[in-house]
N, C-alpha and C positions, 0 to 999 in steps of 0.2 A: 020929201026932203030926207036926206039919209040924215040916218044918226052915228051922230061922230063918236059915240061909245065903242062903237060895234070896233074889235080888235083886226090891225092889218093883218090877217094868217098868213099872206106871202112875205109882209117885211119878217114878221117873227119868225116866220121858216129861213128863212136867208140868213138871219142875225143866230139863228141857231146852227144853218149849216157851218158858219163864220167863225163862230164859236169850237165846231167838234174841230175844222178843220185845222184852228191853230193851234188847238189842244195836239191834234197829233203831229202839227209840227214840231211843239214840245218835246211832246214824246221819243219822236223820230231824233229830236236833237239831244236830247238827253240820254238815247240808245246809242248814240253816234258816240256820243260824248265820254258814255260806258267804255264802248268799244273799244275808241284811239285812249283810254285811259289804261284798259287790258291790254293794248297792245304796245303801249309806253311801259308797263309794267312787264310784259312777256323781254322786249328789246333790252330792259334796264336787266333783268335773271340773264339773259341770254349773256349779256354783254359782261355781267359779275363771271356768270359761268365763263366766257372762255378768257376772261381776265383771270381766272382762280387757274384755270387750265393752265394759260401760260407761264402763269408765274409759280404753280406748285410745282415740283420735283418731279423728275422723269423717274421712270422705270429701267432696268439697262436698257432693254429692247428699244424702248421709245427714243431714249439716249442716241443709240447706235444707227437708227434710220434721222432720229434730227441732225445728227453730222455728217452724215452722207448728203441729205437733200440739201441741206441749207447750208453745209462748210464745202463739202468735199466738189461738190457739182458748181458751184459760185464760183470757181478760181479759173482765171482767167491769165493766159499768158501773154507778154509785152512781144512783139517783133524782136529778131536778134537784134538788129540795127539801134534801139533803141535803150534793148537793156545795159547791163554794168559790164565792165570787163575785169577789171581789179588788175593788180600785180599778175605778172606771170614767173611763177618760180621754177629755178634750174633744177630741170631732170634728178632724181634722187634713186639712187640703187635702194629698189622693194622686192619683196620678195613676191614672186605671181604663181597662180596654178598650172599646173604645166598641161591639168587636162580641165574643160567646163563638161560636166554633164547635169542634163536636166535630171530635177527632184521631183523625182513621178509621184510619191507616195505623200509628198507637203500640203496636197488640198485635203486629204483626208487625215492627218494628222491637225490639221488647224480645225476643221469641222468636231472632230471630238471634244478638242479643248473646248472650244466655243461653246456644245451641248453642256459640256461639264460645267462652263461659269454658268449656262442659264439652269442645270437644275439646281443649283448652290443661291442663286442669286432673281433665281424667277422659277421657284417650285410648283411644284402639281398642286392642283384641290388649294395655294394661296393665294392670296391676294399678291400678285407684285410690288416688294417695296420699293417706293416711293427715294431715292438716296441721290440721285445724281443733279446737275445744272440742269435749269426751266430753261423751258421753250423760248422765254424771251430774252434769257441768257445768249442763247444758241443763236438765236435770229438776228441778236446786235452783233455778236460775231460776221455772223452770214455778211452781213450790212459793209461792217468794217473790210473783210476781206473781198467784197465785189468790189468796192470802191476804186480800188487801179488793179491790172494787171498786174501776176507776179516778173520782175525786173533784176533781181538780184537778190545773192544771197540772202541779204537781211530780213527782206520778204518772203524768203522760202522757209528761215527758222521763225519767223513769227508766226507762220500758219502752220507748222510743225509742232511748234511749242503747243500755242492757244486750240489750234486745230483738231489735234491728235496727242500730243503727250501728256497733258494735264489733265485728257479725258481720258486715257492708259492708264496715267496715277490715280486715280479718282475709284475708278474702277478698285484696281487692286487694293485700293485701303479701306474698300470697302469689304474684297474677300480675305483681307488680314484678320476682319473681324468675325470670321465664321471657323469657327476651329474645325470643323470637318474639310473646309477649303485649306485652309492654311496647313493645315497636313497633308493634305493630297499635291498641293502645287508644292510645299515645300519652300512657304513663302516664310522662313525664317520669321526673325522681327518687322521687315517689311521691304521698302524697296525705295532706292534713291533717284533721281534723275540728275544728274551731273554735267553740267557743260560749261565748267570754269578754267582757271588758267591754275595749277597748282605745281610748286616747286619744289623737288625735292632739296633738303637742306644739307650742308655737305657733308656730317655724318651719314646721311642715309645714301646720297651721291654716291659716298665713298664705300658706302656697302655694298649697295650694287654694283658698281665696279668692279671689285675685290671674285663678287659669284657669278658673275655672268661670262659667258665664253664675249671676247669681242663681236661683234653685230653692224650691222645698217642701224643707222640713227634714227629715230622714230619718229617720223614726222606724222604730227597730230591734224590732220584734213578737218573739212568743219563735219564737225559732229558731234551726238552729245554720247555721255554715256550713262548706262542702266546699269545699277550697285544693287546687289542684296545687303542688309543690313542685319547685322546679328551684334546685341548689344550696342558698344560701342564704337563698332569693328565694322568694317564694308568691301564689298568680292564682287569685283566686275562680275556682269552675267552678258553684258552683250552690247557694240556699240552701232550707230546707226551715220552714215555719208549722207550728205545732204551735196546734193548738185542740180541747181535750178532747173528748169525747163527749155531758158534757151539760151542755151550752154548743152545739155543733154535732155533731147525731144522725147516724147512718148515713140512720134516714128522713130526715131534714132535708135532706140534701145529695142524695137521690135525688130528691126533692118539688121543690127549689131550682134543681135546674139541669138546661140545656136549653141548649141555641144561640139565641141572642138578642141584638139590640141592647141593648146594656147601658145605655148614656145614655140613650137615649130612653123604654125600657120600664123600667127602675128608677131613677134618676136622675134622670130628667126628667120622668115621670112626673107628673100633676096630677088624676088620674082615681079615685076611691075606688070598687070595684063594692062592687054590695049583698049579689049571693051569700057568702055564710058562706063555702065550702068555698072560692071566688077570691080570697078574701082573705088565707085563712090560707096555702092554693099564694101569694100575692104576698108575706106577711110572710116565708115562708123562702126564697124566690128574693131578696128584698133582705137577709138573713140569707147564705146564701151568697155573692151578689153581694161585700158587706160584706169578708167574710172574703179571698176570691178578689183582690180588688182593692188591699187593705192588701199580699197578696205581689205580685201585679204591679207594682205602687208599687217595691216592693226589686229588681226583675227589673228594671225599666227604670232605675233610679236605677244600679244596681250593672253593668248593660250584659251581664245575663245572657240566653240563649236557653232553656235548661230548671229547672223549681225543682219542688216540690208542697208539696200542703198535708196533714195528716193530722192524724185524732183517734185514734189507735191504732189502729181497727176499719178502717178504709175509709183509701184513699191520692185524692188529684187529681192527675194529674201536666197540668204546665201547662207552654205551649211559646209564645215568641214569635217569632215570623218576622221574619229581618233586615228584608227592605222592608215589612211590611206592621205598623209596633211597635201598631196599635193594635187589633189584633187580636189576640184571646188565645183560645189549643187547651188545649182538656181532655180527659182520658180520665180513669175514674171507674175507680177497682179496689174488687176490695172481694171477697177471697181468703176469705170465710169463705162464701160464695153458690156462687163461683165454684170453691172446692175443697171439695164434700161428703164425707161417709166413705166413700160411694157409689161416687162417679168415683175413676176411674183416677188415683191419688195422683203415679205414677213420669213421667204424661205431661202433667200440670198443675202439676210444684213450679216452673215461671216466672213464673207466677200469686200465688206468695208475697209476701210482704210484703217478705222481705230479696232474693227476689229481683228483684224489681221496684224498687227502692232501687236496689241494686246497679246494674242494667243503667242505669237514667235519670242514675247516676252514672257510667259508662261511656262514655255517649251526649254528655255532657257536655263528658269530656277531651277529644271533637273538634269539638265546637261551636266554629263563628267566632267569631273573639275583634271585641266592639265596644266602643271607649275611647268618651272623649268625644267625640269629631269625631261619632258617629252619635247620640250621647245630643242633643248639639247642634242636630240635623237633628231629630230626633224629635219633641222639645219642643211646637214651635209646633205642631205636627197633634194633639196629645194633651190630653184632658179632665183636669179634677180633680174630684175627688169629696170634699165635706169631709163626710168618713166615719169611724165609729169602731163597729169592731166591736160593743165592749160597749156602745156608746152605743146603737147600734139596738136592741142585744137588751132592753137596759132600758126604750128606749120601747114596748116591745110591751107591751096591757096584760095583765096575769095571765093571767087568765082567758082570750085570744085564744094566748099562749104555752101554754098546755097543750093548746089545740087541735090546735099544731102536735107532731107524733111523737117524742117520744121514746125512742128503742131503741137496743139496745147490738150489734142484730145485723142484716141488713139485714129491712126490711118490702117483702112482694111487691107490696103493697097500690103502690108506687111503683116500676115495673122501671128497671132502670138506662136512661138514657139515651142508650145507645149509639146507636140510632138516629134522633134527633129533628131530623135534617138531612142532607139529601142533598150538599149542601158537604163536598168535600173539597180539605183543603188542598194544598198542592203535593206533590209526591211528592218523598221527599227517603230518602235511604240512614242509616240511622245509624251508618254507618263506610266515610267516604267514604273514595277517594285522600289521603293525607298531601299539603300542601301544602311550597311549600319557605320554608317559615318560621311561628314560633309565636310569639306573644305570648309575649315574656321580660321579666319582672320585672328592673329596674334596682338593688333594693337588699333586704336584708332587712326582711320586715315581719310580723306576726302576726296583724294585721288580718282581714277580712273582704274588705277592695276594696284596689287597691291604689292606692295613691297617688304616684305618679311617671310619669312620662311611658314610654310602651309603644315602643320601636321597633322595626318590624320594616319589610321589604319587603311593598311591594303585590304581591296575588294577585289572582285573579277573584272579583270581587262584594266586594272591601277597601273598605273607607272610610278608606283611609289610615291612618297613624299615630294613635294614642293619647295624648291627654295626662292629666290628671290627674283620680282618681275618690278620693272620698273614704274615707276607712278606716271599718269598721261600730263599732259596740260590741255585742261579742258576750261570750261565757263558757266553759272549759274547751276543751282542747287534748288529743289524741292523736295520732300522727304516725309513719305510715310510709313509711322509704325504699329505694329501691335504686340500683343504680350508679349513678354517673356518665355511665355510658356511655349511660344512657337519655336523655342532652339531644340527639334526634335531628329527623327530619325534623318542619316544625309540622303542627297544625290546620287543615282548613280544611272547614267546612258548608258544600256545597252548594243555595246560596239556592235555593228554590224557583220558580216560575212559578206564573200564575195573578194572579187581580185580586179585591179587592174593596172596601168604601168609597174605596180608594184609586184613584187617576185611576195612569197610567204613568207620566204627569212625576213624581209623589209620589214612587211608588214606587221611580225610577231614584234620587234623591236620597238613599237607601240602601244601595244597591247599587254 
């Protein structure tokens, strides 16, 4: 008879293995339980970190690639068919260039600026500060403007404004605040953006009346304008056309322009060819022309040296030479060709949209200042074109208007024209020697131009004092300032050398 003392050793082994093995299910689950706990912990840091990312302040650098990716590359254009037409206003006698040549030497004048804001603003051996709109700033942007295709004007100055010029202001008030900048650019007390409606009042009406030779009436195109600020006083420095995308394509503007007699070959023009394809290249060379010319009209009226035109997609920046006013420089940007996903993003963001603004607004604060004493001088050698943008675009018929391209991004089928002239204009620095004197505003004004008499000392290549330029009507105001202490040495562009339609006697009477 067994004895029921004697212990099961295979139950006990079993209830032992029973035992380890749900211990290290335990184990295993409490390791597990470690794990998804570190790695809810790693996702929650992760998630804080690009939370803090987003929302902390850019660097310029990081600035100038977040609104190229996420502003500049999101816009989207409407079919013509679809977009706005507006009023069509009667042809108005402007004054136009009588010759276009390309500005060989404006990529490497904007590349300097450019280097100059990043050592000022993103120095060696520092940490980059931190100053500009976050990332998720920039992205609810992005957002907003994918939302419809640009359609009409309204939508082209919303994404002009929010897109590009309040990251232009932004910028500059932040090198208002670096006195070694603010002396170099020459950025006085600082810098306005103006795009309001302002009237002069009839004393002043009657002032400028009284100084001004008779003129073409000034009509104000949509656009805003860039004031330097000194005190309480403010001095146009450069104004910018805005003409949407379909109204004036990126093809269209690449098709359109060339270096060329302007009077003769579109203006004066008497010749209709019969090829199809020369006709519709001439309907959007006089489509550009059109457009180019209504701002040149505001450059010579306002006694500006640099201004552009832009559809949101592509920029023109346009330059006029003290001695030579009837001649006008172009350089065609157009940052979405020019900056692929491809290329090197970190050695092309000058190429941007805001940065290219930026710099040609830079370029500006030391541009020679010309009153009317050279507005004066200019007149009799300068053409009128009785021209109206929308007027042209509406005599084109249908059916020849959709010949001509329209696209929202650039077509190879037309390369840019960068090289379509061996002309090059004078070689000129864009941040000359400080002169010792600047065009100072006599009184406060809101305006566009100013209107009072300019006094300063004569320098080399002055046309003497300044007297009176009429006020623009413009719309909306932002405005940044910095010390006082920045009413320092003036402006002064050194004029160029070189000849062309213009004889020397012409040209000295400029200078």
């Amino acid at each position: 008879m067994a004895n029921s003392n004697i212990p099961d050793y295979q139950t006990l082994y079993l209830q032992a293995e029973e035992g380890r093995r749900r211990a290290e299910e335990r184990e295993q689950k409490e390791a597990e339980g470690r794990r998804q706990a570190e790695e809810r912990e790693q996702k929650e840091a992760e998630g804080r970190r690009q939370a803090e990312e987003r929302t902390r302040q850019t660097t310029f650098t990081e600035l100038i690639q977040h609104c190229h990716v996420l502003l500049s590359r999101s816009l989207r254009v409407d079919s013509p068919s679809r977009s706005t037409t507006g009023k069509i206003p009667l042809p108005k006698g402007k004054y136009c260039p009588a010759r276009l040549e390309h500005w060989t030497d404006c990529p490497k004048q904007l590349s300097e600026v450019y280097k100059s804001v990043c050592q000022h603003l993103c120095p060696e051996r520092e940490p980059p500060a931190r100053l500009f709109s976050s990332l998720a700033e920039i992205e609810g942007l992005g957002r907003r403007f994918a939302r419809s295709p640009l359609s009409s004007e309204q939508q082209l100055e919303a994404y002009e404004r929010f897109g590009v010029e309040e990251h232009v202001h932004d910028i500059i008030a932040e090198l208002c605040k670096l006195p070694a900048a603010r002396e170099e650019f020459q950025l006085g007390d600082g810098i306005q953006f103006s795009n309001h409606k302002n009237f002069l009042n009839e004393d002043e009406a009657a002032e400028v009346e009284a100084n001004e030779l008779p003129s073409t009436s000034q009509p104000r195109p949509d656009q805003f304008c860039i004031n330097r600020v000194d005190g309480a006083s403010t001095t146009i420095l450069t104004t910018v056309e805005y003409k949407p995308p379909h109204k004036l394509s990126s093809a269209i503007i690449r098709m359109g322009l060339r270096p060329m007699d302007l009077w003769k070959d579109i203006v004066r023009a008497n010749k209709t060819s019969t090829d199809q394809e020369e006709k519709v290249r001439h309907k959007a060379e006089r489509l550009v022309c059109s457009a180019i010319s209504q701002e040149y009209h505001v450059m010579i009226e306002e006694g500006l040296e640099y201004s552009y035109l832009t559809n949101g997609l592509t920029r023109v920046l346009l330059r006029v030479p003290l001695d030579r006013p009837s001649t006008l420089y172009y350089f065609l940007c157009d940052p979405h060709s020019e900056m692929t996903p491809e290329s090197d993003m970190a050695s092309l963001l000058w190429r941007s949209s805001v940065a290219r603004a930026l710099c040609l607004c830079l370029m500006a604060f030391r541009s020679f200042p010309r009153g009317q004493e050279w507005r004066n001088r200019a007149y009799p050698f300068l053409h009128k074109w009785e021209t109206s943008f929308d007027r042209t675009r509406s005599q084109i018929p249908g059916q020849e208007l959709q010949q001509i391209p329209h696209s929202d991004s650039t077509n190879p089928e037309f390369p840019s024209p960068d090289t379509g002239s061996s002309y090059s204009p004078p070689s000129s620095s864009p941040l000359p020697a400080p002169s010792e004197s600047r065009r100072i505003p006599t009184r406060s004004q809101t305006s566009c131009a100013p209107s009072e008499v300019r006094p300063r000392s004569k320098s080399p290549g002055s046309s003497g004092s300044d007297t009176n330029q009429a006020a623009g009507h413009k719309r909306r105001i932002s405005q940044v300032t910095s010390s006082p202490s920045a009413r320092r040495s003036g402006r002064q562009h050194r004029a160029g050398q070189g000849q062309d339609d213009y004889s020397q006697r012409r040209a000295a009477q400029f200078c």
